[in-house]
C-alpha positions as CSV (number, residue, x, y, z in Angstrom):
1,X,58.6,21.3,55.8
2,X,61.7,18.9,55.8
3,X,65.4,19.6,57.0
4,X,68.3,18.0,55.9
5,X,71.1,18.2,58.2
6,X,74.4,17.2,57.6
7,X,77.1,17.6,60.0
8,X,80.8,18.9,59.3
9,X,83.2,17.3,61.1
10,X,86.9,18.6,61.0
11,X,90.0,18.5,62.9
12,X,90.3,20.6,66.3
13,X,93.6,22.2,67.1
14,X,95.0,22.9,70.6
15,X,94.7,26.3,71.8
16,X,96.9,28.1,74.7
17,X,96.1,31.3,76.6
18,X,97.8,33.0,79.3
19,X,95.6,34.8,81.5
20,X,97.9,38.1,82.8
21,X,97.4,37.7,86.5
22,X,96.6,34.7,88.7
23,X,92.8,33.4,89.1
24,X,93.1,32.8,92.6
25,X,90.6,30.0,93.1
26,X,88.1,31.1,90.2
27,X,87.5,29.0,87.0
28,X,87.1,30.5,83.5
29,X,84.3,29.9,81.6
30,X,85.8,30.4,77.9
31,X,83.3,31.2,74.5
32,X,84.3,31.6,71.0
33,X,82.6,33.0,68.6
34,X,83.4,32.6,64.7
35,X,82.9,34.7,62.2
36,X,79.7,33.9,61.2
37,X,78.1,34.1,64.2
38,X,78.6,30.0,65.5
39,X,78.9,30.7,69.3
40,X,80.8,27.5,71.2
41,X,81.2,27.0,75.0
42,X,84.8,25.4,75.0
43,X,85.3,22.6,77.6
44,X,88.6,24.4,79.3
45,X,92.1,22.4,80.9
46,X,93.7,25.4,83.3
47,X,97.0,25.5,85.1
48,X,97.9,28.2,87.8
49,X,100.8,29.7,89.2
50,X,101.2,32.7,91.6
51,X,101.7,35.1,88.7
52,X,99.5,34.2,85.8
53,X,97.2,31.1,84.8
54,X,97.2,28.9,81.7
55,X,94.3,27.8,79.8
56,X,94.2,25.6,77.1
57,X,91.3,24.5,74.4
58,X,90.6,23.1,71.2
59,X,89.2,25.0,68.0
60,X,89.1,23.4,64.2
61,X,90.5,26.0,61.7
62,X,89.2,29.8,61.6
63,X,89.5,33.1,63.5
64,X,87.6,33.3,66.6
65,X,86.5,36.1,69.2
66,X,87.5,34.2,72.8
67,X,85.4,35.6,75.7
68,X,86.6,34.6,79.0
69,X,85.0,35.4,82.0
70,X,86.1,34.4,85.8
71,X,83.7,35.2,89.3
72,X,86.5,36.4,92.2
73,X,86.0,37.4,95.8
74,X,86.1,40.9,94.9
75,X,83.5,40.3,91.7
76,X,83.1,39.3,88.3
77,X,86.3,40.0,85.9
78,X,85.8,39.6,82.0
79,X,88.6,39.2,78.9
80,X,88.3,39.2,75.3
81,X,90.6,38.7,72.3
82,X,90.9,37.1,69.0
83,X,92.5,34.1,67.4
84,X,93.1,32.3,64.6
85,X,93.6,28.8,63.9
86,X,95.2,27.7,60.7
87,X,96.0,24.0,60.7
88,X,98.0,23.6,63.5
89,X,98.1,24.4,67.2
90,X,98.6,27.9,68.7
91,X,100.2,29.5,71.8
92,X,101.0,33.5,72.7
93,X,96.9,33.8,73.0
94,X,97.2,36.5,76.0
95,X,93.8,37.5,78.2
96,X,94.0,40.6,80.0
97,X,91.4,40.2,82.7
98,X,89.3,43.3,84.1
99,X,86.8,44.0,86.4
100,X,83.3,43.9,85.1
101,X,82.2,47.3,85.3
102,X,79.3,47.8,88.8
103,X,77.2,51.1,87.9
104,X,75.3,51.9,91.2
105,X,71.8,52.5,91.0
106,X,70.5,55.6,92.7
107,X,66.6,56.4,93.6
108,X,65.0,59.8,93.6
109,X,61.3,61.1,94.0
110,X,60.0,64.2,91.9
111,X,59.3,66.6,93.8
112,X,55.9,67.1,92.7
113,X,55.1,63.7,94.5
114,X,52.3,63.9,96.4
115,X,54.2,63.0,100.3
116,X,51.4,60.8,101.6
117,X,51.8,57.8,98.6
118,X,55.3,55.7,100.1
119,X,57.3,55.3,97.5
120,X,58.6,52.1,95.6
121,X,62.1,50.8,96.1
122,X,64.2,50.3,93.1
123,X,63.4,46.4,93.2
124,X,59.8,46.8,92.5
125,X,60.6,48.9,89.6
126,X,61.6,45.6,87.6
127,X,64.8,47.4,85.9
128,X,66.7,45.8,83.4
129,X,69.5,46.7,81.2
130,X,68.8,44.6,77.7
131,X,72.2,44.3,75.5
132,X,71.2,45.8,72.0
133,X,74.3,44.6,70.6
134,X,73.2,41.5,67.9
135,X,76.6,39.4,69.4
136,X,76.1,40.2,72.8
137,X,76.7,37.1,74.9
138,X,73.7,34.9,75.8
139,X,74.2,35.8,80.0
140,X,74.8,38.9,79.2
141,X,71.8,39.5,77.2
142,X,69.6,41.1,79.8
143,X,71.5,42.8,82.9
144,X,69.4,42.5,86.5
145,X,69.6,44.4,89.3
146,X,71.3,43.2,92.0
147,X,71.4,43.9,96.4
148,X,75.3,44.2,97.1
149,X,76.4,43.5,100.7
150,X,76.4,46.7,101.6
151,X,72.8,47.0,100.9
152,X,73.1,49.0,97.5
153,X,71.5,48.0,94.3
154,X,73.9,48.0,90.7
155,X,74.4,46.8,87.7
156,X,77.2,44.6,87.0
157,X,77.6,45.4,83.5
158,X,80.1,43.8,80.6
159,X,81.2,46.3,78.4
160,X,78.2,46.7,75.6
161,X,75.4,49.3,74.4
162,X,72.5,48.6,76.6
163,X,68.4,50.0,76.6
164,X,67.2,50.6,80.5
165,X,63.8,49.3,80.7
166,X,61.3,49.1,84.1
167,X,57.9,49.2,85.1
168,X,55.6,51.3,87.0
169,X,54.9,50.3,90.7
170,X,51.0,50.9,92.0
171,X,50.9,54.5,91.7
172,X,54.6,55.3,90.8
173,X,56.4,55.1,87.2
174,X,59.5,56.1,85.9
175,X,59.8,59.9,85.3
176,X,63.8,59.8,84.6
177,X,66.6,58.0,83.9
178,X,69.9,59.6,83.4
179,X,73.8,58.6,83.3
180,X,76.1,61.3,83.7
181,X,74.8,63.3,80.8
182,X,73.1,60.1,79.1
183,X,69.2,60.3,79.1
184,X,68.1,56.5,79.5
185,X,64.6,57.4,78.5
186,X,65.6,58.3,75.1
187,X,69.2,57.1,74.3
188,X,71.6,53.6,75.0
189,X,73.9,53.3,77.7
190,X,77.0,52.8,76.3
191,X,79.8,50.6,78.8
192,X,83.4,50.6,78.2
193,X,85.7,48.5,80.1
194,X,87.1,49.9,83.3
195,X,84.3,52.2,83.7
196,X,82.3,52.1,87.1
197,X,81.4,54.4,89.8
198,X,78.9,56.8,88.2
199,X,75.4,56.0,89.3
200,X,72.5,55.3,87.1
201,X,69.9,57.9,88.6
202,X,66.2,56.9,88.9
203,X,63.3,59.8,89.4
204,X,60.0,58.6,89.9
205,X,56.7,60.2,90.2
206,X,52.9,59.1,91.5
207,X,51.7,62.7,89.3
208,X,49.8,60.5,86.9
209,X,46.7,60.7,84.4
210,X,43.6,58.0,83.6
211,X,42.3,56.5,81.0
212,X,38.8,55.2,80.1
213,X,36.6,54.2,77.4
214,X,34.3,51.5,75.7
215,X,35.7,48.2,73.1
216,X,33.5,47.6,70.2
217,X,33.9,44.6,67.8
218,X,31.3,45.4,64.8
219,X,29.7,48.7,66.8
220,X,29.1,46.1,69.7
221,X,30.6,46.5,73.4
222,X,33.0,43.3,73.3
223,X,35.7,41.8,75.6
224,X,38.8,43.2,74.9
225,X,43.1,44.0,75.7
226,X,43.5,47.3,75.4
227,X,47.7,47.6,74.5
228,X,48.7,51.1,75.4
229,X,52.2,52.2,73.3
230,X,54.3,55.3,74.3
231,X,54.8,57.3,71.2
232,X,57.4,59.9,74.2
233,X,60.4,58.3,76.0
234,X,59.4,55.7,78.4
235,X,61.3,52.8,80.4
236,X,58.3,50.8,79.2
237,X,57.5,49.2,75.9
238,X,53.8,48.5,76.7
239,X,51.2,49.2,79.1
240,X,48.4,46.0,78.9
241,X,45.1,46.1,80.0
242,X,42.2,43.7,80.1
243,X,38.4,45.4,79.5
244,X,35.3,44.6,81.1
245,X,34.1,41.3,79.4
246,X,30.8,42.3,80.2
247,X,30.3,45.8,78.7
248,X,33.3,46.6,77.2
249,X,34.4,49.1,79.6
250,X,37.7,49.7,80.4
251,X,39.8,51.9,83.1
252,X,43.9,52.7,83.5
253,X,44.5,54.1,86.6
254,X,48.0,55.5,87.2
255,X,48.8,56.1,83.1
256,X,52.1,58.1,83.5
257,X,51.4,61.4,81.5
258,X,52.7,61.6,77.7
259,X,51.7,60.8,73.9
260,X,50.6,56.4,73.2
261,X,49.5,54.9,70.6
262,X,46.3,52.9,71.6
263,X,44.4,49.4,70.4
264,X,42.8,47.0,71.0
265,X,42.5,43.0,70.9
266,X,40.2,40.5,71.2
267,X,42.6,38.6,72.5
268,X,46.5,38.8,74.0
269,X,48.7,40.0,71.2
270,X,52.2,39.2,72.0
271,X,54.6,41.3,69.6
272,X,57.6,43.4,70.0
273,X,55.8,46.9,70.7
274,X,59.3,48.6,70.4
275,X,59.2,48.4,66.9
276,X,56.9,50.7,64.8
277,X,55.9,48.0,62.4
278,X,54.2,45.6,64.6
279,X,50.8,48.5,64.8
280,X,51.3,48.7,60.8
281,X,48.7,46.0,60.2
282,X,46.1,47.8,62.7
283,X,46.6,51.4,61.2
284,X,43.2,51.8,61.2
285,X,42.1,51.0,64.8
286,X,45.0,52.6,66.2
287,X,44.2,55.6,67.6
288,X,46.7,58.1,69.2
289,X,46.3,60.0,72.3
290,X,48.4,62.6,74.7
291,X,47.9,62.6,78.3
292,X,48.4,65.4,80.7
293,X,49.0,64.6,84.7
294,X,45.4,64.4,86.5
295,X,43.8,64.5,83.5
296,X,41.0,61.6,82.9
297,X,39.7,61.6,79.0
298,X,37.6,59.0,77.2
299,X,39.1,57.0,74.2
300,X,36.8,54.4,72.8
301,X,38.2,51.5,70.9
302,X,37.0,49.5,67.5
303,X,38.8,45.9,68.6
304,X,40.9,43.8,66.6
305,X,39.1,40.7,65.8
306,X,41.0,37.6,66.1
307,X,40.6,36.9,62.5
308,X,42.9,39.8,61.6
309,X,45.1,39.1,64.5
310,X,46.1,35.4,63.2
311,X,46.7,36.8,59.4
């Protein structure tokens, strides 16, 4: 396959924005995006005084969606707005800075939970809010958790539509997730600017299932990965296993309860398992199965050879 690439090259035009209150001693770090999706870091010349700032840049010809985005002492502050150049420089382009939006992130245990199993903190739960938005900014792309300095955990979140995503934790996973009246298990989070304050609630439980069962490749017990997809509202995408190279044997302890769709692979298949097609190729070694808490059923696998994997 060749390329041929051919560069445009076109005059740049000075830009100037007024940020509409003083950046102390941060720096903006300015990106446009054009219309057709070209994302550009701009190298930025800034001026301060004690009532407002002054940043100025260069952009060829074309409308533009500027992001700015500043770290102070009391956080991380965020702008947007939208230019366009037309052959000549501009001026009047205004930023109206505010905070970047801190959801606290609250932990809860069922209360089914058997008392004796100590339960995870919300680090080891690996959550993650992943921007759905097909713009989104690059650092903004997936949202960690973070340990303020008062020793709470929260999401500093730019405004977006965001999927919660986690793990399980030894014998804990994710039973809940809930925003105000948002179920995270089943719909986006949804951030506007100047919202904050209402905690993201996590309820976990160790009430669990198990799962077991043999991998054959041609009627024989073969090596195997045994991918486990929830078909019911789950934090996780995927839950990977590897069998027992010698007789094909495999066992999930700690399967939170609820409806997967199961298969098997002779070897690591990495896919997007959040989007129904990826299984459409396997149809018919996919088998589906519903799991109740302490219950341990047997569901035996034919295995994906790695001839059909590769197609």
């Amino acid at each position: 396959m060749r390329f041929d690439l051919h560069p445009a090259v076109s005059n740049a035009y000075k830009v100037t924005a007024t940020f509409d209150s003083s950046l102390g001693r941060g720096f903006p770090r300015i990106t446009a995006r054009s219309g057709n999706g070209l994302r550009l870091p701009l190298p930025v010349k800034e001026a301060s005084s004690d009532a407002s700032s002054v940043a100025t840049m260069e952009l060829p010809s074309g409308t533009y969606t500027l992001t700015a985005s500043v770290l102070s002492p009391d956080g991380s502050e965020q702008a947007q707005t939208t230019v366009t150049v037309t052959d000549r420089d501009v001026s009047g382009v205004i930023f109206h800075l505010a905070q970047v939006p801190v959801l606290p992130v609250e932990l809860q245990v069922d209360g089914s939970a058997t008392s004796d199993n100590q339960q995870p903190s919300l680090q080891q739960l690996g959550l993650t809010l992943e921007n759905t938005e097909s713009d989104a900014e690059p650092m903004n792309s997936t949202i960690r958790l973070v340990t303020r300095r008062d020793r709470t955990v929260a999401f500093t979140v730019p405004p977006g539509s965001y999927r919660l995503r986690g793990r399980s934790s030894g014998t804990w996973y994710i039973e809940s997730a809930s925003y105000g009246a948002t179920d995270l298990l089943q719909q986006e989070l949804t951030v506007g600017p100047g919202v904050g304050g209402t905690p993201i609630r996590i309820t976990v439980s160790d009430q669990t299932a198990s799962l077991q069962g043999v991998c054959r490749l041609g009627g024989v017990p073969s090596d195997c990965w045994v991918y486990l997809i929830p078909s019911t509202p789950s934090a996780e995408t995927v839950f990977i296993l590897h069998g027992n190279s010698t007789d094909g044997s495999y066992h999930y302890a700690h399967v939170p309860p609820g409806s997967y769709q199961a298969v098997a692979f002779a070897e690591r298949y990495t896919a997007d398992y959040s989007d129904p097609a990826t299984l459409v190729p396997f149809a018919t070694r996919v088998r589906a199965v519903t799991i109740s808490a302490g219950e341990k059923p047997t569901l035996d696998l034919d295995v994906v050879p790695t001839a059909e994997m590769t197609r």
